[in-house]
C-alpha positions in Angstrom: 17.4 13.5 11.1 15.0 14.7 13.9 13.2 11.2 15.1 10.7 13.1 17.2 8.2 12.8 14.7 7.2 10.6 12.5 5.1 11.7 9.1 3.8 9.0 7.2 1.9 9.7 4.2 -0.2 7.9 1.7 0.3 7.7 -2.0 -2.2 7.3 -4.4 -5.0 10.2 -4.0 -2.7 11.8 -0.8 0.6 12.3 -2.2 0.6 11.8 -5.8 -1.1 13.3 -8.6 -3.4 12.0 -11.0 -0.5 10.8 -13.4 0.5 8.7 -10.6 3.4 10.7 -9.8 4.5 12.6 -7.6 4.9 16.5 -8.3 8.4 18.4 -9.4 7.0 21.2 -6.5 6.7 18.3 -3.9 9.8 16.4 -4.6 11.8 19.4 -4.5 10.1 20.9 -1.2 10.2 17.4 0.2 13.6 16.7 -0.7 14.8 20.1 1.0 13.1 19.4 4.1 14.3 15.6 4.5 17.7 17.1 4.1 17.9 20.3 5.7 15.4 20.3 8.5 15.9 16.8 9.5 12.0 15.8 8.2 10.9 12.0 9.4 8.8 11.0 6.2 7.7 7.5 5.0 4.9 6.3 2.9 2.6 3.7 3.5 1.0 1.6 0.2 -0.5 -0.5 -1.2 2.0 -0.8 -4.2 4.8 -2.5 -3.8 8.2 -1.0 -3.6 9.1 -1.5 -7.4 5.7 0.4 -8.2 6.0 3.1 -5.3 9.4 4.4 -6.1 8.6 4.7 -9.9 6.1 6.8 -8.7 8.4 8.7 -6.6 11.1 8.9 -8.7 14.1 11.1 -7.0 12.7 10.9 -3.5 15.2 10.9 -0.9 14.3 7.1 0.6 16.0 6.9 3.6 13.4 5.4 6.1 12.1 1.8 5.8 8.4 1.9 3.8 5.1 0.2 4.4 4.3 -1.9 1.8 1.0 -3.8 0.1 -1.5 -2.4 2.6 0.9 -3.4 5.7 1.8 -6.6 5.0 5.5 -5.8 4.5 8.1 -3.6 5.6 11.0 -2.8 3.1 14.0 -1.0 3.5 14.1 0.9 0.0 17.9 0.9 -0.6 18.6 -2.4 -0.1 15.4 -4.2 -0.8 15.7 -6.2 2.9 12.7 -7.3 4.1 12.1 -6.2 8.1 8.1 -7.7 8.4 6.5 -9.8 6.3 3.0 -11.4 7.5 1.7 -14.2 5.1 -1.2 -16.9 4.8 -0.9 -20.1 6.3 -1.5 -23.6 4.5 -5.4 -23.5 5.6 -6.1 -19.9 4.9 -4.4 -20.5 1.1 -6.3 -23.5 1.0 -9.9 -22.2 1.5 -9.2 -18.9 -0.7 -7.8 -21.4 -3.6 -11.5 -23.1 -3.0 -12.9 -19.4 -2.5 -11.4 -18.1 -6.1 -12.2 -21.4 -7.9 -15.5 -21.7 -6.8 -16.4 -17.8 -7.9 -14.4 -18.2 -11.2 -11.3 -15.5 -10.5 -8.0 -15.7 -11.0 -5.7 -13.5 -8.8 -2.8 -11.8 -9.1 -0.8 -13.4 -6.1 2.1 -12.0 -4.1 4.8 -14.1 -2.7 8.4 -14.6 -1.4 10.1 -18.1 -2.7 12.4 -20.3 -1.1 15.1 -18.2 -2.0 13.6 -14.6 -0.6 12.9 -13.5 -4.3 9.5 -11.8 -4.2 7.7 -12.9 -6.8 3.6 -11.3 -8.4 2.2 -14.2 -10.1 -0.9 -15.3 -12.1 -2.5 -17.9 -14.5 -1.2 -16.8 -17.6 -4.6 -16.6 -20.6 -6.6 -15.8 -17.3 -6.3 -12.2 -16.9 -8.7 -10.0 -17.2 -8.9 -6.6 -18.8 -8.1 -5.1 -15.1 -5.1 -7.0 -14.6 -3.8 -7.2 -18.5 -3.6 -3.0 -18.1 -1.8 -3.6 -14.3 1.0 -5.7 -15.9 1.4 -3.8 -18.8 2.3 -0.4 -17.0 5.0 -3.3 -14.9 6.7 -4.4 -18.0 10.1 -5.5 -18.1 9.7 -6.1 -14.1 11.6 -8.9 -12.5 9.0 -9.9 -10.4 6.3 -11.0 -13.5 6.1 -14.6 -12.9 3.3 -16.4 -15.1 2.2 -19.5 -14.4 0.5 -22.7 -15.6 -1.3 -23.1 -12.0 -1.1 -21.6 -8.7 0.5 -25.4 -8.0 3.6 -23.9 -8.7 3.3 -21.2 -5.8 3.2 -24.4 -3.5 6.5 -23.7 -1.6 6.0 -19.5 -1.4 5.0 -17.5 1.3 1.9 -16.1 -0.2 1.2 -12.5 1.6 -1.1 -10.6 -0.9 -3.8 -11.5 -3.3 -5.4 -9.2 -5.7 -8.1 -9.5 -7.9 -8.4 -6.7 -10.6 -12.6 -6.8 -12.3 -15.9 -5.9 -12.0 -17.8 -5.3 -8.8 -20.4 -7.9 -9.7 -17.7 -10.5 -10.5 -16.0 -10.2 -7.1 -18.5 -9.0 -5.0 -19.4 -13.0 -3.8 -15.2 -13.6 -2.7 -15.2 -10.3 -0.9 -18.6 -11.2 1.0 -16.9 -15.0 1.7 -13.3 -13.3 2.7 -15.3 -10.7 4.7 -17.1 -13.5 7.0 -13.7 -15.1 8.2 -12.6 -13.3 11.4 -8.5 -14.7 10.2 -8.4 -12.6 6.6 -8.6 -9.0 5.7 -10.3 -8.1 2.6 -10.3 -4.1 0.9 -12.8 -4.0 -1.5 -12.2 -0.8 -3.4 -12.7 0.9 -6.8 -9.3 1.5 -8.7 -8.3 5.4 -7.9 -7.6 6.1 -11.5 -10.3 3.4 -13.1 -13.2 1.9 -13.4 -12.6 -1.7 -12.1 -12.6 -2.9 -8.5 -10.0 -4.2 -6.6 -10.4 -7.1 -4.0 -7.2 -7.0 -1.7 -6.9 -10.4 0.7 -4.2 -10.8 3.4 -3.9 -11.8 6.8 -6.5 -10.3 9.7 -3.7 -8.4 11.1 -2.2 -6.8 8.3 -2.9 -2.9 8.3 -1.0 0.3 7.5 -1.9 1.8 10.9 0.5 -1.5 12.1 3.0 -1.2 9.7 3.9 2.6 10.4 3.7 1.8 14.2 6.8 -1.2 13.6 8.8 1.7 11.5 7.8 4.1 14.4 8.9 1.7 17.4 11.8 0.8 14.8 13.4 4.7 14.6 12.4 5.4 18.1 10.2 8.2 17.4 7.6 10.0 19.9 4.6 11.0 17.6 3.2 9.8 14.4 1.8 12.0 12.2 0.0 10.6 9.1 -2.0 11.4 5.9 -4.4 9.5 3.8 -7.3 9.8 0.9 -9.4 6.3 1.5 -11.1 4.0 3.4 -7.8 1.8 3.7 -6.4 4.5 5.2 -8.6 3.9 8.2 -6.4 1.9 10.6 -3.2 4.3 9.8 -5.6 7.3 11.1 -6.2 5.1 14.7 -2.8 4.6 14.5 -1.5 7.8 14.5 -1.1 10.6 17.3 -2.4 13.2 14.3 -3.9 12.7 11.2 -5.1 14.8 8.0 -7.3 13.8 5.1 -7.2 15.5 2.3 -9.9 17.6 0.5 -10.9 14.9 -2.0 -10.9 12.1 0.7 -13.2 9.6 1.6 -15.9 11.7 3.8 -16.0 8.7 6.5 -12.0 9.3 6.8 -12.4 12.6 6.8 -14.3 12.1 9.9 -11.9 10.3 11.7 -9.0 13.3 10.9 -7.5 15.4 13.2 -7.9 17.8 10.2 -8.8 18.1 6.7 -6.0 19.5 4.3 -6.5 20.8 0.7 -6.4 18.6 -2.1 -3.8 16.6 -3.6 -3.9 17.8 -6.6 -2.4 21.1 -5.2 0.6 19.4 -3.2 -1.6 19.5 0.1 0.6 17.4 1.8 4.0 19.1 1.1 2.2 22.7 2.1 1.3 21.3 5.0 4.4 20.0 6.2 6.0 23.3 4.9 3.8 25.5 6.8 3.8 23.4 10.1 7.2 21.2 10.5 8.3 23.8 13.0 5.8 22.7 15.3 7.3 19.3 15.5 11.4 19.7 15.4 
């Protein structure tokens, strides 16, 4: 594997197509260049490993990934955690306050006693958002429904997120939002209607999470790819980026160049057409 260069890309709206998959064309073409030109490639998400490499099914996984926005770093193969930056007892106290006080329940990410990682919620308290998000994750080990978030008590809580309306979580974004100490993505869902309010730690970003797996291989040059506005601190992070056609036109802004559209494998072609220029 050639460790000049790093290429990280996004998934949802970057990589993958609307299914939510990624393309026979691209996992073939990627697959060919990871093993025969010595191509650097990870992913940065904000899916977590169980729900990224469903999505990329047959993908040669042989780099640690960036995981929930930044706030972990996997190693796919063997599931071992390399970063993981989580809440402290007075951050998960005021957004316990935060989420009671505006009426909305969380889906909340965590790592027991025992290193399990664990996606909980108040089970009867989902909403239509979330009730379609654990459906599609059926049969997953990670589903753990609870009574109250009590029982997360001994966890380290990294991720929260809230799956409704704008209107209904519009007022926890705007209190997240005025805390210098948490991070808060307020987004529409690529492939829905409902909003999703992401909470974690200040510091947790993709941009930082592709620089550890950068310093962590050694590599000279990252080179990365996105669609959205959370793809904002991986494109200040990186030597080079591209956006692709149907990207956010504030990211696209901030490229080094604007690619065709995902839809068409823009990513792949690119790397394709230019990987030469890197080995």
């Amino acid at each position: 594997m050639n460790l000049k260069t790093l290429f990280v890309s996004d998934l949802d709206g970057t990589l993958l197509t609307a299914a939510e998959r990624i393309s026979a064309y691209s996992l073939r073409l990627l697959n060919e260049m990871i093993d025969g030109a010595g191509l650097c490639f990870t992913y940065a998400t904000a899916r977590s490993l169980n729900s990224a490499a469903k999505a990329l099914w047959g993908l040669r996984q042989v780099l640690p990934v960036v995981l929930y926005n930044g706030a972990v770093v996997m190693e796919p193969w063997s599931r071992r955690m390399l970063y993981n930056l989580h809440f402290d007892g007075a951050q998960l106290a005021d957004l316990r306050r935060y989420i009671e006080e505006e009426g909305v329940y969380p889906i909340v990410y965590s790592f027991s006693k025992d290193g399990k990682e664990r996606l909980s919620w108040v089970a009867g308290k989902e909403s239509a958002g979330m009730l379609r998000y654990l459906s599609r994750r059926e049969g997953d080990l990670r589903l753990h429904p609870v009574a109250s978030y009590d029982e997360l008590a001994e966890d380290e809580v990294f991720y929260f997120n809230c799956i409704e309306s704008r209107e209904k979580l519009e007022g926890l974004c705007a209190r997240v939002r005025a805390r210098q100490d948490l991070k808060c993505i307020f987004e529409q869902e690529t492939y829905q209607t409902d909003y999703w309010c992401e909470i974690m730690p200040a510091g947790t970003s993709k941009g930082e999470g592709a620089l550890r797996v950068k310093r962590l291989l050694g590599a000279e040059k990252l080179v990365v790819f996105g669609d959205a506005p959370n793809d904002r601190e991986l494109f200040l992070a990186a030597d080079e980026s591209y956006a692709v056609m149907n990207a956010d036109e504030g990211l696209k802004a901030l490229a080094t160049g604007v690619i065709g559209y995902s839809e068409e494998d823009a990513v792949v072609k690119f790397l394709a057409e230019n990987l030469h220029r890197y080995l």
